[in-house]
PDB file of the backbone (N, CA, C, O) and the ligand in Angstrom, with CONECT records:
HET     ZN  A 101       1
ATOM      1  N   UNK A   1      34.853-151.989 -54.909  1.00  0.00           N
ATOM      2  CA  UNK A   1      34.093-153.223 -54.671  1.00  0.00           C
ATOM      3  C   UNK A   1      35.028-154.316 -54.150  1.00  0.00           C
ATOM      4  O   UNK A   1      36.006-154.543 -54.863  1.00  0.00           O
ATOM      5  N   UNK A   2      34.886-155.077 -52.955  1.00  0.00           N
ATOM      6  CA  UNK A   2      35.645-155.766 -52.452  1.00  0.00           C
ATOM      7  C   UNK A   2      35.422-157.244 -53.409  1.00  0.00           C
ATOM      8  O   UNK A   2      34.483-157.389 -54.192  1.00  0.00           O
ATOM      9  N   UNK A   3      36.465-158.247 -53.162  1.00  0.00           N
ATOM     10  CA  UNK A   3      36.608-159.080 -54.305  1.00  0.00           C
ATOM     11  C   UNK A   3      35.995-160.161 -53.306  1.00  0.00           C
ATOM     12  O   UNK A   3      34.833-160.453 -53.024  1.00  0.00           O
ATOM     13  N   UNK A   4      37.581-160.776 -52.763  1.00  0.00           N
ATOM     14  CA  UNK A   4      37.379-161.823 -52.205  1.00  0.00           C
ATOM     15  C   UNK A   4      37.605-161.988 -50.657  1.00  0.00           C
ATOM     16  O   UNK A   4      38.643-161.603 -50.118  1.00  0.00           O
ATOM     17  N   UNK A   5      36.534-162.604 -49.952  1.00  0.00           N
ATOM     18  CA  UNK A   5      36.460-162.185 -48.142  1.00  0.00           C
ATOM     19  C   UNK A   5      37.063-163.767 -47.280  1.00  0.00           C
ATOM     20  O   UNK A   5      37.557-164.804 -47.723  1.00  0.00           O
ATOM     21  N   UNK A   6      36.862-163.487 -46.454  1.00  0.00           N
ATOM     22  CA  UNK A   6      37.536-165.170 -45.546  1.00  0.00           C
ATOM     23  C   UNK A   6      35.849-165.103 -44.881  1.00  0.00           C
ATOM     24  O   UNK A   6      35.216-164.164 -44.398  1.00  0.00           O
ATOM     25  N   UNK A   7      35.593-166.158 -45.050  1.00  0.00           N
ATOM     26  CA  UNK A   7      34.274-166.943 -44.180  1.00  0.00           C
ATOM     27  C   UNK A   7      34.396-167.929 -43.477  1.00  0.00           C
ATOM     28  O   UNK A   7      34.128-168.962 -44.092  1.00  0.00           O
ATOM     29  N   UNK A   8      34.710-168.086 -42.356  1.00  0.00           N
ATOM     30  CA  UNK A   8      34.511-169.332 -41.299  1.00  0.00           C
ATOM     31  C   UNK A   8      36.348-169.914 -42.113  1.00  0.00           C
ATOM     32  O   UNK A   8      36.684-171.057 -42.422  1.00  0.00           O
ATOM     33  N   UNK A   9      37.067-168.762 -42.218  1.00  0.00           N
ATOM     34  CA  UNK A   9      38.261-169.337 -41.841  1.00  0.00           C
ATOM     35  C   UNK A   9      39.255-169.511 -43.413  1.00  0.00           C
ATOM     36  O   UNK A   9      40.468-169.707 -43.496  1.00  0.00           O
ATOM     37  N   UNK A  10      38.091-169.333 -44.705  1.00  0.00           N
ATOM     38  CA  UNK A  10      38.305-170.158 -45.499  1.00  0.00           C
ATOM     39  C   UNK A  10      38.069-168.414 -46.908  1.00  0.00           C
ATOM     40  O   UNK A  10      37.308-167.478 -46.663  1.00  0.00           O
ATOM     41  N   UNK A  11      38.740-168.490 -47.888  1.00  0.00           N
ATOM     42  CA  UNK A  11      38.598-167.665 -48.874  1.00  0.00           C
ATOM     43  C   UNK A  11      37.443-167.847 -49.644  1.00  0.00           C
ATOM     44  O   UNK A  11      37.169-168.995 -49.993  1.00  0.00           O
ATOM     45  N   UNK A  12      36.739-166.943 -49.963  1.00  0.00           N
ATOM     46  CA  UNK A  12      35.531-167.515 -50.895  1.00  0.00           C
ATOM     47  C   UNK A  12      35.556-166.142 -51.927  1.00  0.00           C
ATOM     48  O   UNK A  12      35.757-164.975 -51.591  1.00  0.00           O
ATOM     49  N   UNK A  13      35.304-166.644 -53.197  1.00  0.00           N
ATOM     50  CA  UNK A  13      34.708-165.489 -54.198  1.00  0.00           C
ATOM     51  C   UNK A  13      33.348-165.135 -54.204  1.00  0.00           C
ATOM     52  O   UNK A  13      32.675-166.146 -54.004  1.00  0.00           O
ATOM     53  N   UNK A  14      32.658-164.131 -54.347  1.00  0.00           N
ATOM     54  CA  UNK A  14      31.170-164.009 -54.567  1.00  0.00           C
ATOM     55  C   UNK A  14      29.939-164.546 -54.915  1.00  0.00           C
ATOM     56  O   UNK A  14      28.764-164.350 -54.607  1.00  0.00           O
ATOM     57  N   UNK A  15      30.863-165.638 -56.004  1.00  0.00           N
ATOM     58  CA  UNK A  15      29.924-166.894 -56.714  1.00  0.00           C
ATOM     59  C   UNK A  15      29.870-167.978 -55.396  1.00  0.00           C
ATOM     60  O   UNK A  15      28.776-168.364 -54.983  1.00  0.00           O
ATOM     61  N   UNK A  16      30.844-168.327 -54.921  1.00  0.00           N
ATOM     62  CA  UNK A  16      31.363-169.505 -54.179  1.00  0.00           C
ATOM     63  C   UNK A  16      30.632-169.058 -52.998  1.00  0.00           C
ATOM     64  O   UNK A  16      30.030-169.959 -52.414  1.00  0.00           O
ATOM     65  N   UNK A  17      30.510-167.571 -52.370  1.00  0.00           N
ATOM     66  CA  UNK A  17      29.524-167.136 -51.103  1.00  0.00           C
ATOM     67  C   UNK A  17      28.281-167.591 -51.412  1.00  0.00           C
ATOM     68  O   UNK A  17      27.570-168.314 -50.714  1.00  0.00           O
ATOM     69  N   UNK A  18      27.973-166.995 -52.831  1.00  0.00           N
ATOM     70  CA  UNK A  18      26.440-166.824 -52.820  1.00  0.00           C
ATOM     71  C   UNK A  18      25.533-168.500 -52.778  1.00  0.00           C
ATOM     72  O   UNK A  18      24.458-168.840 -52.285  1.00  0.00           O
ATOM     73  N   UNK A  19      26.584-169.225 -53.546  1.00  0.00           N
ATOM     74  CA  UNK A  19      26.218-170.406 -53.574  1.00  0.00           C
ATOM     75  C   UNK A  19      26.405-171.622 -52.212  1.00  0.00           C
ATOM     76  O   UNK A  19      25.917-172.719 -51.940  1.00  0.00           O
ATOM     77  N   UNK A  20      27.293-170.788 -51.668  1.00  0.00           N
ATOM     78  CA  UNK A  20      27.318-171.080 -49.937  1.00  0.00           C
ATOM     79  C   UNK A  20      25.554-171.009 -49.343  1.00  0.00           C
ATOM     80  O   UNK A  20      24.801-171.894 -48.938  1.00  0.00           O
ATOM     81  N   UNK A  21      25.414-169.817 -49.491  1.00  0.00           N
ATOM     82  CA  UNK A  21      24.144-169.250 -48.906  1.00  0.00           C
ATOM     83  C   UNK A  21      23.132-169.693 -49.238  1.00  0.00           C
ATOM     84  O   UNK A  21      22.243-169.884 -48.408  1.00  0.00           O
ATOM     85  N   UNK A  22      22.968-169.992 -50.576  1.00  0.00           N
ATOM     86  CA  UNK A  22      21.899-170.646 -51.453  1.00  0.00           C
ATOM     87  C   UNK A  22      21.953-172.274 -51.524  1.00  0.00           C
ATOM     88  O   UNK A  22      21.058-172.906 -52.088  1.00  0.00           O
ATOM     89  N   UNK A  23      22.879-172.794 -51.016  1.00  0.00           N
ATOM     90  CA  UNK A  23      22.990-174.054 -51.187  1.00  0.00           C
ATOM     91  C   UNK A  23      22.808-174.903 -52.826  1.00  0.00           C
ATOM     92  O   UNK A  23      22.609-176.083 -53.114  1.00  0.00           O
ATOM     93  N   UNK A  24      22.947-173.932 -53.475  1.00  0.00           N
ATOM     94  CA  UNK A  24      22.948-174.576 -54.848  1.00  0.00           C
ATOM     95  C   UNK A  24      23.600-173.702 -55.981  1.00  0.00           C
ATOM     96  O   UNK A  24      23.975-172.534 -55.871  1.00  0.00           O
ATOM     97  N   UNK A  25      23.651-174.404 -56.948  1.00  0.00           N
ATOM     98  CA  UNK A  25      24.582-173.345 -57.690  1.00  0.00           C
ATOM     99  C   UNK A  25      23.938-172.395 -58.008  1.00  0.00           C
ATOM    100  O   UNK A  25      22.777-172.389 -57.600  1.00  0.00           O
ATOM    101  N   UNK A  26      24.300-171.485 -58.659  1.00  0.00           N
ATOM    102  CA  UNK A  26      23.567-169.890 -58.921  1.00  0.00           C
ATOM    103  C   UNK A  26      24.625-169.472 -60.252  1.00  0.00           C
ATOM    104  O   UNK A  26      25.749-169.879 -60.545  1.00  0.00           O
ATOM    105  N   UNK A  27      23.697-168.457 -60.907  1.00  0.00           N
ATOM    106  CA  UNK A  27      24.306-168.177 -62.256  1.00  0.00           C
ATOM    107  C   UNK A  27      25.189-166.419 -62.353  1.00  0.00           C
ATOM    108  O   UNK A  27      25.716-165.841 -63.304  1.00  0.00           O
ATOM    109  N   UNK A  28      25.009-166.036 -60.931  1.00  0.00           N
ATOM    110  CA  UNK A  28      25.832-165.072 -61.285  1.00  0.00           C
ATOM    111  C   UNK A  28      25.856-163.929 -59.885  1.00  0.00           C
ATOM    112  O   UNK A  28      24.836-163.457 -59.384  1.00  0.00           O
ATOM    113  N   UNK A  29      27.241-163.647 -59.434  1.00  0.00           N
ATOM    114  CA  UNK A  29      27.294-162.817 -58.379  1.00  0.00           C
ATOM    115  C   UNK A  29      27.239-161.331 -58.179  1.00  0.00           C
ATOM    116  O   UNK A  29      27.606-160.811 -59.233  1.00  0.00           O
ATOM    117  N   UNK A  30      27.068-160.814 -57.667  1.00  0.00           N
ATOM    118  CA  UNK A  30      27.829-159.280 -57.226  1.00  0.00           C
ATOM    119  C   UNK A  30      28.727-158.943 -56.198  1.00  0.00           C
ATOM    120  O   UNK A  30      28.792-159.740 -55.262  1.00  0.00           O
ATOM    121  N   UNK A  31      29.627-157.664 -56.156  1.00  0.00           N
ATOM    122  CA  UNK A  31      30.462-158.175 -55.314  1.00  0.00           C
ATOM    123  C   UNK A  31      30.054-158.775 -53.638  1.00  0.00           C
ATOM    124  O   UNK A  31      29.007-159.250 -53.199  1.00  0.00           O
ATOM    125  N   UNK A  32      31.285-158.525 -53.034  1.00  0.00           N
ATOM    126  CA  UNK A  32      30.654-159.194 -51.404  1.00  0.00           C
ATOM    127  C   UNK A  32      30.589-157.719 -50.461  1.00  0.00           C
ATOM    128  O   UNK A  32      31.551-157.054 -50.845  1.00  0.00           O
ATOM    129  N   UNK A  33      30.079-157.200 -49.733  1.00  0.00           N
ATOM    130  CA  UNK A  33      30.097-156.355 -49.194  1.00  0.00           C
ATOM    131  C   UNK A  33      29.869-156.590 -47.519  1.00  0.00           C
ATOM    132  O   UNK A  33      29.772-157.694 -46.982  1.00  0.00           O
ATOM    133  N   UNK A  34      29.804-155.160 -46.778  1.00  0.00           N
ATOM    134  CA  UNK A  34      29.375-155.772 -44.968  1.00  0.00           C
ATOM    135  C   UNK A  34      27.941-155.331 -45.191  1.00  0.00           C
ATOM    136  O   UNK A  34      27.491-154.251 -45.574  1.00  0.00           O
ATOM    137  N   UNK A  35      27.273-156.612 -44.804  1.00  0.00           N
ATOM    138  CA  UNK A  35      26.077-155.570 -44.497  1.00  0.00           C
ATOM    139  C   UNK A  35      25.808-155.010 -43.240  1.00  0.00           C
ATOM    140  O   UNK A  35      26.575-155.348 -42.338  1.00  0.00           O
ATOM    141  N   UNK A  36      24.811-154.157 -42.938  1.00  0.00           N
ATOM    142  CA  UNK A  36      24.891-153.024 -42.001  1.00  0.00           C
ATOM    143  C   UNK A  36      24.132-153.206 -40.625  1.00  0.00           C
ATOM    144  O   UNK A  36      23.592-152.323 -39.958  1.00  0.00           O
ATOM    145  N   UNK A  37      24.246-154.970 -40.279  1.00  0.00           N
ATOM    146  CA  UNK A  37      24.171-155.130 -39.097  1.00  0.00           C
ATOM    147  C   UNK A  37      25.068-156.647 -38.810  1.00  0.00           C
ATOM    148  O   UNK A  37      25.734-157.394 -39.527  1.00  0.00           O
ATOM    149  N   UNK A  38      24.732-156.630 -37.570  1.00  0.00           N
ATOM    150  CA  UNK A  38      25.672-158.133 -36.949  1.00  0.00           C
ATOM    151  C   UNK A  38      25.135-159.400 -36.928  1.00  0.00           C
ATOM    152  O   UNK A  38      23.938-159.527 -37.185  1.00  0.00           O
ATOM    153  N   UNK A  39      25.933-160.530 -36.619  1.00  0.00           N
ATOM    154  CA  UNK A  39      25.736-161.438 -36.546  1.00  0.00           C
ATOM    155  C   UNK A  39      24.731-161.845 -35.582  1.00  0.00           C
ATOM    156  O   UNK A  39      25.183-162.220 -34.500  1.00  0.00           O
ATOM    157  N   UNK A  40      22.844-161.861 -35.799  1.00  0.00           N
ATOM    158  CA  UNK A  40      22.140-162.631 -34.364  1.00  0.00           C
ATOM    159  C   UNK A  40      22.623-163.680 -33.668  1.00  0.00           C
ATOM    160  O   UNK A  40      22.460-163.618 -32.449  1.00  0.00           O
ATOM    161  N   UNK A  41      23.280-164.812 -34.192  1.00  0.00           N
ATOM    162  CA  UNK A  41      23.550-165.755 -32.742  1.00  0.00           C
ATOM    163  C   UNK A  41      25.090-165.596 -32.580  1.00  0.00           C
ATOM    164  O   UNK A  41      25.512-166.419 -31.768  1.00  0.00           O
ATOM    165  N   UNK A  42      26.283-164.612 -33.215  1.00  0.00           N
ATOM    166  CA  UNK A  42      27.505-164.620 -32.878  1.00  0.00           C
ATOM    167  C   UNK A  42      28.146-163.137 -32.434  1.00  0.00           C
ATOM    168  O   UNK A  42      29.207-162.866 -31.870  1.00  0.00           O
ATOM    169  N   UNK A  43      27.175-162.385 -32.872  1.00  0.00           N
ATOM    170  CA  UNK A  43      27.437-161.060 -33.021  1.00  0.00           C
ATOM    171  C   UNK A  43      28.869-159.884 -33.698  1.00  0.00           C
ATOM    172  O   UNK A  43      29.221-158.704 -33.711  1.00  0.00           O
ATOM    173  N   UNK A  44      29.453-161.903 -34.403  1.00  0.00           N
ATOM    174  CA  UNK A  44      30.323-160.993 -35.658  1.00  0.00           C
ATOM    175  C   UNK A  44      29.943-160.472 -36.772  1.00  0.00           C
ATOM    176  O   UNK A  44      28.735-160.353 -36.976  1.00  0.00           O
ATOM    177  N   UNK A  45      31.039-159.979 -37.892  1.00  0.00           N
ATOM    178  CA  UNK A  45      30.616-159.204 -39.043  1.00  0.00           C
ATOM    179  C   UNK A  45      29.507-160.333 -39.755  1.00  0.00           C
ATOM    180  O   UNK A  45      29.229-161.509 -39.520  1.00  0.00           O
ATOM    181  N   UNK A  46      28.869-158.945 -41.109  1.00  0.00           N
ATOM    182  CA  UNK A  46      28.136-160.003 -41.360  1.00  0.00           C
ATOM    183  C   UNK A  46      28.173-159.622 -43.062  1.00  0.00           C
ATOM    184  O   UNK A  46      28.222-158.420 -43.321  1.00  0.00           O
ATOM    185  N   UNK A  47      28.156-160.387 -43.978  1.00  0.00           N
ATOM    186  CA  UNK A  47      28.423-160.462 -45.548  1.00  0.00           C
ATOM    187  C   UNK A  47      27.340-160.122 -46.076  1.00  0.00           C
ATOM    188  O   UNK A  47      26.308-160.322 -45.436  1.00  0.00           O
ATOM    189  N   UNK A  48      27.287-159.617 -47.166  1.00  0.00           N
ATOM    190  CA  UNK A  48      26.038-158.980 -47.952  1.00  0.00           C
ATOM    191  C   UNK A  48      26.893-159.769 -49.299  1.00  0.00           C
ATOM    192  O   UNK A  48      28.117-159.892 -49.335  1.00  0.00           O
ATOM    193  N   UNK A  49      25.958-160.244 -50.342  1.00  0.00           N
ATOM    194  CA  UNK A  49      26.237-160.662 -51.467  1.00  0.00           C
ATOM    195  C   UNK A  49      24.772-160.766 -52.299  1.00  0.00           C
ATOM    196  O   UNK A  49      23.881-161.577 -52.044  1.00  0.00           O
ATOM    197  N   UNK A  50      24.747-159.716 -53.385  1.00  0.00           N
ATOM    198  CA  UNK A  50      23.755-159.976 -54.468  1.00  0.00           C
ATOM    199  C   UNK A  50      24.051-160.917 -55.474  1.00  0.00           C
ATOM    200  O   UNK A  50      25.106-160.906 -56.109  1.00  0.00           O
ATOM    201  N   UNK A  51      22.824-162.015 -55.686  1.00  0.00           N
ATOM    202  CA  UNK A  51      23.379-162.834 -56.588  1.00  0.00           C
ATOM    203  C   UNK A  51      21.822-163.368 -57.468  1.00  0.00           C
ATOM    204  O   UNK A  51      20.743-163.216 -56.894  1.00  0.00           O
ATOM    205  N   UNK A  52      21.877-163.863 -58.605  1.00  0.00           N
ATOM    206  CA  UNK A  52      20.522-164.122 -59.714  1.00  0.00           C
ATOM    207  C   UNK A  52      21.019-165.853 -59.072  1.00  0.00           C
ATOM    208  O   UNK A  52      22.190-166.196 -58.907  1.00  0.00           O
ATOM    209  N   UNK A  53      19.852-166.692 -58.811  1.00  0.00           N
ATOM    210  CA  UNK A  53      19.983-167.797 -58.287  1.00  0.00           C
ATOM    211  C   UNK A  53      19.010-168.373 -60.467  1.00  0.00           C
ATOM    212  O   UNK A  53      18.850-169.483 -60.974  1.00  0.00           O
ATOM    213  N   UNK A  54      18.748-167.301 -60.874  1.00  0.00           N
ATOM    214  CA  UNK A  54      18.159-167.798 -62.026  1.00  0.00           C
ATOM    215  C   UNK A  54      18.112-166.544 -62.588  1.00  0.00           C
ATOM    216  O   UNK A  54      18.301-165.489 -61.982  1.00  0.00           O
ATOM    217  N   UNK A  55      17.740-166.735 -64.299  1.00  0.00           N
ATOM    218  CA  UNK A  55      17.834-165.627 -65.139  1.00  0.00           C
ATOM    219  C   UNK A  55      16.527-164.224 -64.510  1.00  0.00           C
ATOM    220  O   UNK A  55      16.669-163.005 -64.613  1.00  0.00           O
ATOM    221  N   UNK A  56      15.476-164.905 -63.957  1.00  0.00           N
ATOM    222  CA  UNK A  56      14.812-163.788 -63.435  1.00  0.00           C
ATOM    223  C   UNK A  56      14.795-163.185 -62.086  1.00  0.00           C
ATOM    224  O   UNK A  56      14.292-162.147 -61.654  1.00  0.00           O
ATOM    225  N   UNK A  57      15.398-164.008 -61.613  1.00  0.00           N
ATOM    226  CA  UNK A  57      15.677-163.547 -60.393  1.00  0.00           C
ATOM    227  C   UNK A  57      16.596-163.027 -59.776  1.00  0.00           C
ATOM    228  O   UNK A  57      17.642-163.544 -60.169  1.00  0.00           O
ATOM    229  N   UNK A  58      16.814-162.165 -58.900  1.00  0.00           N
ATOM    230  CA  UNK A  58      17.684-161.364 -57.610  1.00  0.00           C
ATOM    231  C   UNK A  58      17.698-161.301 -56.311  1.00  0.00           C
ATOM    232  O   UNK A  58      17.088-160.358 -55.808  1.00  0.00           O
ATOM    233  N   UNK A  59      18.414-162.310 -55.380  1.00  0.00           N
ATOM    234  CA  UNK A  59      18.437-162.111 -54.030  1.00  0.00           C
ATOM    235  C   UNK A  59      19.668-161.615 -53.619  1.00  0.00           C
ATOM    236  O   UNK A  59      20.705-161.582 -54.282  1.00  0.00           O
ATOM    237  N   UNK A  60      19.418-161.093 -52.067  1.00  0.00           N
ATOM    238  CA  UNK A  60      20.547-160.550 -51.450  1.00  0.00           C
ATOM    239  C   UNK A  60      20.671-161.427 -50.214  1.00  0.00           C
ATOM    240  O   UNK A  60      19.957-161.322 -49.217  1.00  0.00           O
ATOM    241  N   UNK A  61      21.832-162.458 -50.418  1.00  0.00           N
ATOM    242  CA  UNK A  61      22.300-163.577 -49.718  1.00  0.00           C
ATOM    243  C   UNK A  61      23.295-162.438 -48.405  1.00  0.00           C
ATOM    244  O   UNK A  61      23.884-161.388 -48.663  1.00  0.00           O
ATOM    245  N   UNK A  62      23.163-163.180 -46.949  1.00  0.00           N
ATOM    246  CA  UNK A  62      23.524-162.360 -45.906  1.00  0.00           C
ATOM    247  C   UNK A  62      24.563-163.619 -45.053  1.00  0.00           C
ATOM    248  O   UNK A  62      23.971-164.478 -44.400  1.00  0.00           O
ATOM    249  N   UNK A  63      25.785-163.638 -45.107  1.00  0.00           N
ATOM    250  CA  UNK A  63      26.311-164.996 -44.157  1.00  0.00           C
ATOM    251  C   UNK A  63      27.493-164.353 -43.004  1.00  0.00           C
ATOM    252  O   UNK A  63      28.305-163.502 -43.366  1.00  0.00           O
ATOM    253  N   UNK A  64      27.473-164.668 -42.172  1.00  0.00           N
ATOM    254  CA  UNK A  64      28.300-164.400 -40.911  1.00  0.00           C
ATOM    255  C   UNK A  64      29.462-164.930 -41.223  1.00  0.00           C
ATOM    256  O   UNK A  64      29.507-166.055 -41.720  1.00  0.00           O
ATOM    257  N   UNK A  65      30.596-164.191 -40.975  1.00  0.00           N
ATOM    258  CA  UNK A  65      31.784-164.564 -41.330  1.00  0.00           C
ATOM    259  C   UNK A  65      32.666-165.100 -40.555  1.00  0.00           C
ATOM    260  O   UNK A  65      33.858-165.154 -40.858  1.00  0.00           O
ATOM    261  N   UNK A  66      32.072-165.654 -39.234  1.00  0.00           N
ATOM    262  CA  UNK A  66      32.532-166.413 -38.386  1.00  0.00           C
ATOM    263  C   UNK A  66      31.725-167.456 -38.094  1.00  0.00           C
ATOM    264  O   UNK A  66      32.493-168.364 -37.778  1.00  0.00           O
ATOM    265  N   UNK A  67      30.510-167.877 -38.014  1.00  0.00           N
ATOM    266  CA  UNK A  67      29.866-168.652 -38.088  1.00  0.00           C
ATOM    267  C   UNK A  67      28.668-169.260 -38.909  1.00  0.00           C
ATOM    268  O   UNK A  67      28.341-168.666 -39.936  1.00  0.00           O
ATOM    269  N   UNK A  68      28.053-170.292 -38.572  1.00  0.00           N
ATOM    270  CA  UNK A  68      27.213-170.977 -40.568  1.00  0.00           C
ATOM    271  C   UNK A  68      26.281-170.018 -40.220  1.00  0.00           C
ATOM    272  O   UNK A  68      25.513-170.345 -41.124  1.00  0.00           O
ATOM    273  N   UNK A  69      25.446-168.724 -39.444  1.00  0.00           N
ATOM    274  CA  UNK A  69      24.876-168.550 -39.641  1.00  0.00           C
ATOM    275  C   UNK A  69      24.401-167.254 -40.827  1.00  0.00           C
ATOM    276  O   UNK A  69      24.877-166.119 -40.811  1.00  0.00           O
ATOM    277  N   UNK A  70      23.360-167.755 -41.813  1.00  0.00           N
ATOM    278  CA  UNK A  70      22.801-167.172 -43.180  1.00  0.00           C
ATOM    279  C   UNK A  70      21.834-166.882 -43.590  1.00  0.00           C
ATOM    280  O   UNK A  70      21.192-167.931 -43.647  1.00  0.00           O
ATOM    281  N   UNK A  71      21.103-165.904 -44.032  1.00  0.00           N
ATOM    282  CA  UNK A  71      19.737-165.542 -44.378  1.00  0.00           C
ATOM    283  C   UNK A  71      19.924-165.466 -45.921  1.00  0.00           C
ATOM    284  O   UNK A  71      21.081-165.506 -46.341  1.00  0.00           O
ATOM    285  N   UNK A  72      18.677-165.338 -46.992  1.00  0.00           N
ATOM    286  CA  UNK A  72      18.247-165.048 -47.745  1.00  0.00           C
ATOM    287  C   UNK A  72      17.208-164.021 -48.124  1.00  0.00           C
ATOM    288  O   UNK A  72      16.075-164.163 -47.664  1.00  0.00           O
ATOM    289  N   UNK A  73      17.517-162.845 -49.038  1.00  0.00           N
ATOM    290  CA  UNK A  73      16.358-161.883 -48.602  1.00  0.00           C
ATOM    291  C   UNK A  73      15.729-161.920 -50.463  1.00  0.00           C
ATOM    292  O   UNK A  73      16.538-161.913 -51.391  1.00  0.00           O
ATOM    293  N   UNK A  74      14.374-161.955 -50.666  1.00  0.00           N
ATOM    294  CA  UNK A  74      13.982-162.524 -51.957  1.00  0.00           C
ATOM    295  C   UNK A  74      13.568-161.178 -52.580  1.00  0.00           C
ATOM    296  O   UNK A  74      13.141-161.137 -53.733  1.00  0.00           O
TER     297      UNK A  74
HETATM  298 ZN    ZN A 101      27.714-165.542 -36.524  1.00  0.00          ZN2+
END
């Protein structure tokens, strides 16, 4: 499981991605992984991170590692 990745230049941990992606804090990560397609408007790599934004919940936060662009999948 990979730990910690560089995003737009800068080190981030899983918590610190997911809450990138989510724009708010979140209570708990999984690791960071690639997910298994590219960047739509840059066509670099692209980050996969599971994270609980709350005790019942599970999303899989998606951010380009060269540019802000980020999805959320619920
Ligand atoms: Zn991009």
């Amino acid at each position: 499981m990979a730990d910690n990745r560089v995003v737009e230049g800068r080190m981030v941990t899983p918590k610190k991605l997911a809450e990138r992606i989510e724009g708010d804090s979140i209570m708990d990560a999984e690791g960071i992984e690639d997910a298994n397609f590219d960047c739509p408007d840059c066509g670099e790599n692209v980050l996969a991170v599971g994270y609980m934004p709350s005790v019942t919940s599970f999303y899989t936060g998606y951010k380009c590692q060269e540019c802000p662009w980020s999805d959320i999948e619920e």
